[in-house]
C-alpha positions as CSV (number, residue, x, y, z in Angstrom):
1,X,14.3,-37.6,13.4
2,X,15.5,-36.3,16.8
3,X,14.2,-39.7,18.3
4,X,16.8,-41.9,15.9
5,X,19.4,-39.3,16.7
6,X,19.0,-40.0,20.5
7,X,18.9,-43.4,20.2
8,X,22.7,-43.4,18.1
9,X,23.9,-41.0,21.2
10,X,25.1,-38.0,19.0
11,X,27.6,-36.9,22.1
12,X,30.6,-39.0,21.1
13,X,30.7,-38.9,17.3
14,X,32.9,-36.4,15.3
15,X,31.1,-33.9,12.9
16,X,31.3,-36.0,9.8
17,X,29.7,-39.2,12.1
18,X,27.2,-37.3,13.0
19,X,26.5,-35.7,9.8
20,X,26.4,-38.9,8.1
21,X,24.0,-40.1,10.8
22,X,21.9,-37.2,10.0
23,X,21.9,-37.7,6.5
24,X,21.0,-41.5,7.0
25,X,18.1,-40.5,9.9
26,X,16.4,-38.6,7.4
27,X,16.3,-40.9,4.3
28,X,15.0,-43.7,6.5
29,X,12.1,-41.0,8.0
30,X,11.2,-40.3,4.5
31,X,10.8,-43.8,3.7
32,X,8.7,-44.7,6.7
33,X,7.1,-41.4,6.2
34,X,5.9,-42.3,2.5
35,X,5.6,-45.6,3.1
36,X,3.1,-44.8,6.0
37,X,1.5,-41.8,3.8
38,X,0.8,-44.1,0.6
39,X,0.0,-47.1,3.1
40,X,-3.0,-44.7,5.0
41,X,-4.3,-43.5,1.4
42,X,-4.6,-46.3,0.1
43,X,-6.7,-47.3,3.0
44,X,-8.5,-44.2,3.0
45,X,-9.2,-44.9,-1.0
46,X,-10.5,-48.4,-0.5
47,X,-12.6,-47.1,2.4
48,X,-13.9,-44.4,-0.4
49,X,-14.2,-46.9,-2.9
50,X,-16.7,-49.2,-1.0
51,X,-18.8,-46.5,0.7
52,X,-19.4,-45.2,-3.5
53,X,-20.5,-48.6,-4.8
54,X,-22.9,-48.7,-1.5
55,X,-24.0,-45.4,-2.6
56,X,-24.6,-46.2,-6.1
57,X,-26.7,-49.2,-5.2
58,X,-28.6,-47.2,-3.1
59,X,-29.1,-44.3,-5.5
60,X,-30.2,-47.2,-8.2
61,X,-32.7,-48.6,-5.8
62,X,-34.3,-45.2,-5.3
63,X,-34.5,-44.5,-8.8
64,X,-36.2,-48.2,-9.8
65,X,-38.4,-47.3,-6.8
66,X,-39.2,-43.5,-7.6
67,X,-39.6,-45.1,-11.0
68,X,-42.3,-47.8,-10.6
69,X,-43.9,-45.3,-8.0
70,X,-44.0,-42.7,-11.0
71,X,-45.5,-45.9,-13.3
72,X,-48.0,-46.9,-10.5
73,X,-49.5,-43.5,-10.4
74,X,-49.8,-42.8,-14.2
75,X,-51.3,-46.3,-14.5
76,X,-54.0,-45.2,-11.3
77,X,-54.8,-41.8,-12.9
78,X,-55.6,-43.4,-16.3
79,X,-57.9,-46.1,-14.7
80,X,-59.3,-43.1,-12.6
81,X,-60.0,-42.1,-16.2
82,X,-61.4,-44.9,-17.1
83,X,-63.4,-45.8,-13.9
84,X,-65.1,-41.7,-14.5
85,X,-65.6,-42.0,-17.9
86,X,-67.6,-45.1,-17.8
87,X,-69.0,-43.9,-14.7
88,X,-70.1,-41.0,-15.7
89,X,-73.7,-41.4,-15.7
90,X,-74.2,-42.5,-12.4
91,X,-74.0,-41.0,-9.2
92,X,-72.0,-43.3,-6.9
93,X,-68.3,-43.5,-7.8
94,X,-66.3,-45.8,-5.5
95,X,-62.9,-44.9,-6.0
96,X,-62.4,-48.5,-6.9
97,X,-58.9,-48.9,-9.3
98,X,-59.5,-50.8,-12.2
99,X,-57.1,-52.2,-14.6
100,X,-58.6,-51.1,-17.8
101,X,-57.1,-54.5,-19.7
């Protein structure tokens, strides 16, 4: 506000001049000022907005993956099962996975 009162060179105007010049500095800093607040959060929001949905993807990738990992391994200790159970007369076992369809 001092900077637009500088530039209107307060020296030469009356008390009223300058008190209307006062008054008029300040309304325009609090324009620019919430112009220039709700301008930068809006960015900041936006920039919030897109690093969330880049989250979210990743989080769902992770999960599908933790999820067919979970999948893979219940499907390997039931054909360990399998492989054991009808291997269990013999002496070799090859730790060979075997779909048990």
């Amino acid at each position: 506000m001092e900077r637009k009162m500088r530039k209107r060179n307060p020296s030469t105007l009356t008390c009223n001049e300058l008190t209307n010049r006062l008054a008029d500095a300040s309304k325009s800093i609090i324009t620019d000022s919430c112009k220039n607040y709700c301008q930068h959060t809006s960015k900041i929001q936006k920039s919030y907005w897109d690093k969330g949905s880049l989250m979210e993807n990743v989080l769902e990738m992770l999960s599908l993956q933790y999820n067919d990992s979970e999948n893979d391994s219940e499907s390997d200790s039931s054909d360990k099962d399998t492989i054991s159970e009808n291997a269990e007369g013999k002496a070799i076992n090859l730790g060979i996975y075997l779909n048990s369809d």
